[in-house]
C-alpha positions as CSV (number, residue, x, y, z in Angstrom):
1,X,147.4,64.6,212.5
2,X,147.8,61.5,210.2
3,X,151.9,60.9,211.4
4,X,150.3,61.5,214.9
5,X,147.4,58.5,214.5
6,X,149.9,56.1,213.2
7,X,152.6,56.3,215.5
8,X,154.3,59.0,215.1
9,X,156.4,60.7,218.4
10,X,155.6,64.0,219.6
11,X,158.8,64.3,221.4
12,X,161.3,62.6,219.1
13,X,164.1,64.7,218.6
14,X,166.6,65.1,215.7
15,X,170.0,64.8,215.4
16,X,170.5,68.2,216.8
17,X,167.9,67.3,219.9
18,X,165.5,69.5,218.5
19,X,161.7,67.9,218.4
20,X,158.4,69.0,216.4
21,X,157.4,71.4,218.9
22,X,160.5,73.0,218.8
23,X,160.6,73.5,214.9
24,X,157.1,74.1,214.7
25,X,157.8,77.1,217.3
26,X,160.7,78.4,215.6
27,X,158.5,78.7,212.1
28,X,155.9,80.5,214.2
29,X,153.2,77.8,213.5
30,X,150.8,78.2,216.1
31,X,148.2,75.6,215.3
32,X,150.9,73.1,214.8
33,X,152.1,73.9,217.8
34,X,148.8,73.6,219.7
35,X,148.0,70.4,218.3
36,X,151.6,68.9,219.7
37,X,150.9,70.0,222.8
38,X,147.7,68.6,223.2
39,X,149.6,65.5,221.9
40,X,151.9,65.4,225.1
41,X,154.6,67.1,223.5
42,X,157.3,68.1,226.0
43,X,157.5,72.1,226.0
44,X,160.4,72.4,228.0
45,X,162.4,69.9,225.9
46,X,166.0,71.3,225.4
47,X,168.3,70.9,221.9
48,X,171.6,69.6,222.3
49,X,172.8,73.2,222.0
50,X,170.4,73.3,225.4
51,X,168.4,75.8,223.1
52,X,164.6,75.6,224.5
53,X,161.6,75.7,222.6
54,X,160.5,78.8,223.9
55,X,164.0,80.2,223.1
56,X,163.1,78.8,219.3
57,X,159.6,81.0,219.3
58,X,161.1,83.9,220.4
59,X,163.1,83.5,217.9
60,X,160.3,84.2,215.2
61,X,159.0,86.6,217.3
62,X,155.9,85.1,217.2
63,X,153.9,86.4,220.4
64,X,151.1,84.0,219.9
65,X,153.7,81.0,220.0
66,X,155.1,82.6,222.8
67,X,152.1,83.0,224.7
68,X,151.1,79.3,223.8
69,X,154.0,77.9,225.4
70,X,154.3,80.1,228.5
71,X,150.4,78.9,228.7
72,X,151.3,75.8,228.9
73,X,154.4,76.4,231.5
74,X,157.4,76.7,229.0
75,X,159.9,78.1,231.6
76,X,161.5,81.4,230.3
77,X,164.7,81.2,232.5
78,X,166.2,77.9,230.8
79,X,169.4,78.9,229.4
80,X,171.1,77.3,226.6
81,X,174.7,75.9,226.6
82,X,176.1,79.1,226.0
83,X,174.1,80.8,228.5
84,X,171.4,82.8,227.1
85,X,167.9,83.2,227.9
86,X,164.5,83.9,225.5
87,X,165.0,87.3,227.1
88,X,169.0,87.7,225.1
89,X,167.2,86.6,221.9
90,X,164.3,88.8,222.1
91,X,166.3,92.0,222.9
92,X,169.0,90.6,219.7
93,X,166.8,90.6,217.3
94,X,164.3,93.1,218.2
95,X,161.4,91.5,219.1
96,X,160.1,94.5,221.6
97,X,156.5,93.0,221.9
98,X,158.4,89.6,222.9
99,X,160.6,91.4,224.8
100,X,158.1,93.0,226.7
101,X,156.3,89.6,227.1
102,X,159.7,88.0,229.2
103,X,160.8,91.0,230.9
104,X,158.5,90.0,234.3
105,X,158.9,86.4,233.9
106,X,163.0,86.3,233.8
107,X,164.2,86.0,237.1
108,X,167.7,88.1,238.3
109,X,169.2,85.0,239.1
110,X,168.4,83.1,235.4
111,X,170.4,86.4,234.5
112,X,173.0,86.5,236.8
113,X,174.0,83.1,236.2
114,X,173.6,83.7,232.3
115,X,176.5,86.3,232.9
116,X,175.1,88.9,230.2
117,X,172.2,91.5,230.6
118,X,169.9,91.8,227.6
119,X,171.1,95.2,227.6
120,X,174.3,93.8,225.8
121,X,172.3,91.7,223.5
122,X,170.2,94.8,222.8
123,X,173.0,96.8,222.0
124,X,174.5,94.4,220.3
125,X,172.0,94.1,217.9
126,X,171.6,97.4,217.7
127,X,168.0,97.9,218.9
128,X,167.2,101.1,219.8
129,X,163.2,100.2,221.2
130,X,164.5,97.2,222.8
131,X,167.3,98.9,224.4
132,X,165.1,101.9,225.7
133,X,162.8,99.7,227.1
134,X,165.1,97.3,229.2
135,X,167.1,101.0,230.7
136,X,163.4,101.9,231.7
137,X,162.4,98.7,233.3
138,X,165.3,99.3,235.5
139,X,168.0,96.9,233.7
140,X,171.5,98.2,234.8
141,X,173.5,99.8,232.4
142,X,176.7,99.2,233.6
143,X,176.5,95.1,234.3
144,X,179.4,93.8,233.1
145,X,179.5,90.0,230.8
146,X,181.1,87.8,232.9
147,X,184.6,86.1,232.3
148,X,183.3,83.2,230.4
149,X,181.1,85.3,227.6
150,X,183.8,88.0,227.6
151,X,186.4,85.4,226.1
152,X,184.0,84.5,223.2
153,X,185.6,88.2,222.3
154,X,189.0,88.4,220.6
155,X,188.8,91.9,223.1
156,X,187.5,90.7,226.1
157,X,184.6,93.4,226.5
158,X,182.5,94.0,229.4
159,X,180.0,96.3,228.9
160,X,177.5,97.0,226.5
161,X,178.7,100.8,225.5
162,X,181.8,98.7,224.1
163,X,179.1,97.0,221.8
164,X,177.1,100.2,220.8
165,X,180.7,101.6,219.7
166,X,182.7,98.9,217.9
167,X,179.7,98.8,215.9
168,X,179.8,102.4,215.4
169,X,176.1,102.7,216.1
170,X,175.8,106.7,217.4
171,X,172.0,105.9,218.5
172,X,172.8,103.1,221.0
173,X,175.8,104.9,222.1
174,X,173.9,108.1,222.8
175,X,170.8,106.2,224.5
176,X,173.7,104.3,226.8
177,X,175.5,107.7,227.6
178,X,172.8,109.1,228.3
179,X,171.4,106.4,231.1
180,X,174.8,106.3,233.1
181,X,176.9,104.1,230.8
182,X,180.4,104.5,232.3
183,X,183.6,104.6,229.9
184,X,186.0,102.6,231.3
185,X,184.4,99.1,232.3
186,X,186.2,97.0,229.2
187,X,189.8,96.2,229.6
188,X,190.2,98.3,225.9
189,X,189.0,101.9,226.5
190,X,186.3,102.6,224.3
191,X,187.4,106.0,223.3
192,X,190.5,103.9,221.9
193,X,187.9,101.7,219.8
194,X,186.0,104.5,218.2
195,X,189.4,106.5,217.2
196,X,190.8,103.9,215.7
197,X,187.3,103.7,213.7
198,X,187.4,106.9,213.0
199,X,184.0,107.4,214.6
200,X,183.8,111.5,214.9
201,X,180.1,112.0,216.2
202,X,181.0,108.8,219.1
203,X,184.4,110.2,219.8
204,X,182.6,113.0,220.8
205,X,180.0,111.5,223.3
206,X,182.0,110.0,224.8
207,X,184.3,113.2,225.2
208,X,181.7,114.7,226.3
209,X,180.9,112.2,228.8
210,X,184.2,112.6,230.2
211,X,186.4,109.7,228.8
212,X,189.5,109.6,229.3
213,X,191.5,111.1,226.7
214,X,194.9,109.6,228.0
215,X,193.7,105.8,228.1
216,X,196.3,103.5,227.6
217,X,195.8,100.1,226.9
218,X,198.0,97.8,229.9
219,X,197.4,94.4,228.9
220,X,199.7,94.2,226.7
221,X,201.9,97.7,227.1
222,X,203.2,98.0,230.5
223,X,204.3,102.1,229.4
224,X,202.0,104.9,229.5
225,X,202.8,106.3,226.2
226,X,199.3,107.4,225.0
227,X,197.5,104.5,223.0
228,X,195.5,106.9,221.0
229,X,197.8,108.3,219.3
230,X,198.9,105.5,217.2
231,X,195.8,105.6,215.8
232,X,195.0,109.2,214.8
233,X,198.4,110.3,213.3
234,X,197.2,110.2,209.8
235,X,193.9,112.0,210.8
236,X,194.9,115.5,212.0
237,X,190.9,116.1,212.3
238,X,191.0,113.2,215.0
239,X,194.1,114.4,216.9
240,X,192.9,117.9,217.0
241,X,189.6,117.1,218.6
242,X,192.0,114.8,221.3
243,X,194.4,117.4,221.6
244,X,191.3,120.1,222.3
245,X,190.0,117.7,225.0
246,X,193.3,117.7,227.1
247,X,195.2,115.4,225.4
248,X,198.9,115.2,226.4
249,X,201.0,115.0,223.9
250,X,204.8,115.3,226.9
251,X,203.8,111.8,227.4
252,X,205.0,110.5,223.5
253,X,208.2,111.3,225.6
254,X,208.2,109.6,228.8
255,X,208.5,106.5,229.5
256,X,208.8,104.0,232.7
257,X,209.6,100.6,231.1
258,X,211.7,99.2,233.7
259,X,212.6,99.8,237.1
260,X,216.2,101.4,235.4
261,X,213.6,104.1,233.9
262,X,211.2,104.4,237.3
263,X,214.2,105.1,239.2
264,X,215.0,108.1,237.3
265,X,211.9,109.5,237.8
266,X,209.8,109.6,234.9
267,X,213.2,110.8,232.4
268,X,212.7,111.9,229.3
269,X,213.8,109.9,226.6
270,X,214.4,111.4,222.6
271,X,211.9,108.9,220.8
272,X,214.4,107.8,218.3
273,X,215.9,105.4,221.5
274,X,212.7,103.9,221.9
275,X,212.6,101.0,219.9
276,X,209.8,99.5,222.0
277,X,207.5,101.9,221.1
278,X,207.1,100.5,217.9
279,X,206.8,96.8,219.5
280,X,204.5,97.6,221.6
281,X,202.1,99.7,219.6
282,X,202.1,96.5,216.8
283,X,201.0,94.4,219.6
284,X,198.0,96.1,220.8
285,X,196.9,96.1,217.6
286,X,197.0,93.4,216.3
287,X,196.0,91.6,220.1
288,X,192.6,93.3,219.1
289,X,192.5,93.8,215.6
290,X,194.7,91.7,213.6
């Protein structure tokens, strides 16, 4: 109160763009807060980052701050620079009784144009109550990120099962298995991510939700000779539970890498003529992983 009775600026912002209100909201000082708002501080100010100050309380999961600001009309479907909304943060970092706070007040288009659903940033973070609450408010989970979020990935993922299972997290994984998560949304198969991790228990959900154990990653490997495999050939537990799911192991020996091979109708080729095996295989992995 003494800065503020000699002159001191409610909405001044930092270098950054970030003002009193802002900081005082992040710390999850309420009264502080409170008294800079009855100053005339700004509560929709925006960082330069285009962080808002309610994005900054939900931050500390304080629901009081939270409250304070959406009292005062802090608008909950401001999105920062990189597109996310208090709702991404909340579900992120597990603030349920936050989360449960924005869920009616973001608007489908705030998160359509944001081009993620919470339910990746749930699963991302790995929160289980967060995640179980946005499935059963009805949050789809199969919406896929958006071109412009998906290249902030080295592997361009889509959906948020690909989260749950690059970070090995079984729970996630189960909970999006279990509401409908397809297998097959991200341009690498997911069964091909938790192989190569050696995740057991996910390789089997997602078995067992029908993934396909014959993926083959295209982006870069215009054959079909089985992805996986390159990946489990020093794990004979891993290649038996493929090979017990249908996996088939003719097609180490087919290929159709140009139209000299298509015309001849799938031949077989011994595997000590395909050089490009080898080439191919490197690339995919280290395109994702290297």
């Amino acid at each position: 109160m003494l800065l503020l009775r000699n002159g001191g600026r409610v909405n001044q912002k930092d270098v950054t763009g970030v003002t009193p209100l802002a900081v005082a909201a992040e710390h999850g000082h309420f009264h502080i807060a409170e008294i800079l708002l009855n100053c005339g501080s700004s509560v929709n100010s925006q960082a330069c980052n285009g962080e808002s100050v309610l994005l900054d309380a939900v931050g500390s999961g304080n629901t009081d701050c939270i409250q304070l600001l959406l009292d005062n009309g802090a608008n909950p479907n401001l999105p920062s620079l990189t597109g996310h909304l208090p709702i991404h943060k909340a579900a992120y970092a597990g603030h349920y009784d936050a989360l449960k706070m924005l869920i009616p007040l973001s608007t489908k288009k705030a998160i359509k144009e944001a081009g993620q659903s919470p339910v990746h940033s749930a699963a991302e973070g790995g929160q289980i109550r967060c995640l179980k609450l946005l499935l059963a408010c009805g949050y789809d989970v199969n919406y896929r990120m958006n071109t412009r979020n998906s290249e902030n990935y080295r592997d361009m993922r889509k959906s948020a099962l690909y989260f749950a299972v690059s970070n090995g997290d079984v729970h996630c994984t189960k909970i999006l298995l279990a509401a409908g998560a397809k297998t097959d949304l991200d341009p690498l198969c997911c069964l091909l991510v938790a192989v190569r991790s050696g995740c057991y228990d996910i390789v089997k959900l997602l078995l067992a939700a029908k993934a396909d154990v014959n993926c083959y990653f295209t982006v870069v490997n215009d054959t079909v000779f089985p992805t996986a495999l390159q990946y489990c050939l020093k794990d004979e537990v891993m290649m038996r539970l493929l090979l017990n799911n249908g996996y088939k192991v003719e097609r180490c020996f087919q290929c159709q890498h140009d139209n000299a091979f298509e015309a001849a109708n799938e031949r077989t080729i011994p595997v000590r003529n395909q050089s490009f095996w080898c080439l191919n295989l490197t690339v995919i992995d280290s395109f994702f992983f290297g």
